[in-house]
ChimeraX commands (.cxc) that place a marker at each C-alpha (Angstrom):
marker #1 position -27.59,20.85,-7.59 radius 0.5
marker #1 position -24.29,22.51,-7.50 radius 0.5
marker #1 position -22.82,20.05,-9.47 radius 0.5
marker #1 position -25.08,20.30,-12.41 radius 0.5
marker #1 position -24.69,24.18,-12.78 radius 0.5
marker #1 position -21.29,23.64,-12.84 radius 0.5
marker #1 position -21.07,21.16,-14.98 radius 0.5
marker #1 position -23.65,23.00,-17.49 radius 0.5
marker #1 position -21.10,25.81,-17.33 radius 0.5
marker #1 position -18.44,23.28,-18.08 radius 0.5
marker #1 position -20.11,21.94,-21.31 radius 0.5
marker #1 position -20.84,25.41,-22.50 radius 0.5
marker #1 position -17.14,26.60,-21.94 radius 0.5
marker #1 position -16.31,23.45,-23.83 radius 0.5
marker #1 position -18.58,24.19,-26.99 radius 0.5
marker #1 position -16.89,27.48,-26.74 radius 0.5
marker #1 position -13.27,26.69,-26.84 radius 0.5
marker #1 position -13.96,23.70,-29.09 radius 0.5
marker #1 position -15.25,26.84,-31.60 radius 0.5
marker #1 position -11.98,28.41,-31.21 radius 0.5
marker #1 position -9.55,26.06,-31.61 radius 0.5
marker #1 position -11.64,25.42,-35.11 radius 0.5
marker #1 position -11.03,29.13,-35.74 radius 0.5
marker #1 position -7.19,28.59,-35.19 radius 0.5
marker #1 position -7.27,26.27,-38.23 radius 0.5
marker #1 position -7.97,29.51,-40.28 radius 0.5
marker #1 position -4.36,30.52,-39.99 radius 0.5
marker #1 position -3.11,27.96,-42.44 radius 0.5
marker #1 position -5.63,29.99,-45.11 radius 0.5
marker #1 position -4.96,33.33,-43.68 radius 0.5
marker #1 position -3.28,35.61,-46.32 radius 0.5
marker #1 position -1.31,38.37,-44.37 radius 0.5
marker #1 position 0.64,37.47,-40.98 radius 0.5
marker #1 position -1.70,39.35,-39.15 radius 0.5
marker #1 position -4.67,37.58,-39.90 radius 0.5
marker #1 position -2.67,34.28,-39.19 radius 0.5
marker #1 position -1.49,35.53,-36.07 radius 0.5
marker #1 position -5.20,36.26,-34.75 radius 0.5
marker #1 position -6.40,32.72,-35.70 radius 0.5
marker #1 position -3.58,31.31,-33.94 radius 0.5
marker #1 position -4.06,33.34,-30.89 radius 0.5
marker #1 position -7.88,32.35,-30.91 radius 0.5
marker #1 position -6.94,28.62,-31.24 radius 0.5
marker #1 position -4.35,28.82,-28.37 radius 0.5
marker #1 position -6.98,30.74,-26.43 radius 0.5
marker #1 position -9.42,27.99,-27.42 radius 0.5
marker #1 position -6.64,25.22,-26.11 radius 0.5
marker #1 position -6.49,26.97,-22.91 radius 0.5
marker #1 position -9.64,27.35,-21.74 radius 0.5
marker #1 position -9.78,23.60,-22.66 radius 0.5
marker #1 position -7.14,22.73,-20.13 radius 0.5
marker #1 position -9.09,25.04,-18.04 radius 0.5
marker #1 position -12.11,22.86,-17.87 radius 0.5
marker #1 position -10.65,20.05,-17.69 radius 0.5
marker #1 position -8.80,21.06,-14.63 radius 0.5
marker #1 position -12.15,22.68,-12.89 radius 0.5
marker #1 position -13.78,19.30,-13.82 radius 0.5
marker #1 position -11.19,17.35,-12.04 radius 0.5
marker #1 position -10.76,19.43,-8.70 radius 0.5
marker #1 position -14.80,19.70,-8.84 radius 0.5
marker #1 position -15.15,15.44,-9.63 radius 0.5
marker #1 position -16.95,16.09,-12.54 radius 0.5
marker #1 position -16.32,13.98,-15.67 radius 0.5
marker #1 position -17.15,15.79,-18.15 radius 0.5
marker #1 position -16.75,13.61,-21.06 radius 0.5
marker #1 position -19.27,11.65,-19.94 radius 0.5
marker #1 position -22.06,14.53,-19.72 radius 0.5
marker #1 position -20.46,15.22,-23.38 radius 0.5
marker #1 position -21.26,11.73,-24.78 radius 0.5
marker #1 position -24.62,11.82,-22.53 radius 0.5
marker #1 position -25.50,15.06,-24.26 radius 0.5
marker #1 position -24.63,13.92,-27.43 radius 0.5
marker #1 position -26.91,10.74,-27.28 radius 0.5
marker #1 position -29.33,12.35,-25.46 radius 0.5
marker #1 position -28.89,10.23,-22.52 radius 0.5
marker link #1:1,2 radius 0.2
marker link #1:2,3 radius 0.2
marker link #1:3,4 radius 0.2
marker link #1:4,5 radius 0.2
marker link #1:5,6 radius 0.2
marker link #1:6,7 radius 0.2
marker link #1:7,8 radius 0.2
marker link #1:8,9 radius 0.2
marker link #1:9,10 radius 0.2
marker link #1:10,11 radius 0.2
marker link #1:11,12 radius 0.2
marker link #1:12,13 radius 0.2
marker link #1:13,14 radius 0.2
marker link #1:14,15 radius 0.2
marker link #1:15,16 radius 0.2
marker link #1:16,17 radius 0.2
marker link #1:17,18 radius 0.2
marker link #1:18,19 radius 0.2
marker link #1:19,20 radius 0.2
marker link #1:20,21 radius 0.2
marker link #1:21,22 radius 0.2
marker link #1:22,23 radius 0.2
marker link #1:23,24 radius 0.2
marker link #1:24,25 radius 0.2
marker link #1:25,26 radius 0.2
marker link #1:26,27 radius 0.2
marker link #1:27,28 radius 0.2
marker link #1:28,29 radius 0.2
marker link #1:29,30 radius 0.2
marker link #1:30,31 radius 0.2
marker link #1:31,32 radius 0.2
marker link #1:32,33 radius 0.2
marker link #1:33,34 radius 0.2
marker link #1:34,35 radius 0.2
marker link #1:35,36 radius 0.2
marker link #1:36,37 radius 0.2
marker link #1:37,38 radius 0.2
marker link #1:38,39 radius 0.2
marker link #1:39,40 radius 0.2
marker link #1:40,41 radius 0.2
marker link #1:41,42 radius 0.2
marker link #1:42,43 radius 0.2
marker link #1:43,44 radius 0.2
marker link #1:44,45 radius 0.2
marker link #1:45,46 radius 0.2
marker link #1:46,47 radius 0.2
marker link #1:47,48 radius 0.2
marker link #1:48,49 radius 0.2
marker link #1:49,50 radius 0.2
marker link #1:50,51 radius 0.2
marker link #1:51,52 radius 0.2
marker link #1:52,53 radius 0.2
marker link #1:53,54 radius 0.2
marker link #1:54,55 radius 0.2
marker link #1:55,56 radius 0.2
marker link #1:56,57 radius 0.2
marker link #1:57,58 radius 0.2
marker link #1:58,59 radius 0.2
marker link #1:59,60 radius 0.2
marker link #1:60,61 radius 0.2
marker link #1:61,62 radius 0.2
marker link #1:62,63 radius 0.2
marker link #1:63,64 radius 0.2
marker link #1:64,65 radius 0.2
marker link #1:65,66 radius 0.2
marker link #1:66,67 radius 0.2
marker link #1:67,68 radius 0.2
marker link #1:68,69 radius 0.2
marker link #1:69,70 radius 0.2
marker link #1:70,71 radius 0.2
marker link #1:71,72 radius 0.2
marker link #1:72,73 radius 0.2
marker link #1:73,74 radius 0.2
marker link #1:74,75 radius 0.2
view
C-alpha cells in the first residue's frame, strides 16, 4: 500500500519535471538574457527533481520506469 502512494507520487513528480526540463528548451528562443536565464533555471530545476526521483525510487525499491512504461500501455 505504501509502495503504491509512493510510487504514484513518484510518477507525478516525474510528469512534472519532465514539463520543465521541456520549458528549459525555451531558452534557445528566448530573446533577452533574462528570459533565457529563467528557462534555464526551470530546466535545471526540472533535471533535479529528476535525479531526485530517481534516487527516492532506488532507496524506496521502486522501479519506476517500469510503472512509466506500465502506465503508458496501460498495463
Amino acid at each position: 500500500m505504501v509502495s503504491q502512494i509512493i510510487t504514484a507520487l513518484l510518477v507525478a513528480a516525474l510528469d512534472t519535471a519532465w514539463s520543465m526540463c521541456r520549458a528549459g528548451q525555451k531558452a534557445a528562443l528566448a530573446q533577452s538574457d533574462i528570459v533565457a536565464r529563467f528557462w534555464l533555471g526551470v530546466g535545471n530545476t526540472g533535471e533535479a527533481l529528476e535525479a531526485i526521483v530517481d534516487r527516492v525510487s532506488a532507496w524506496c525499491g521502486i522501479d519506476i520506469s517500469a510503472s512509466m512504461i506500465d502506465r503508458v500501455y496501460g498495463l
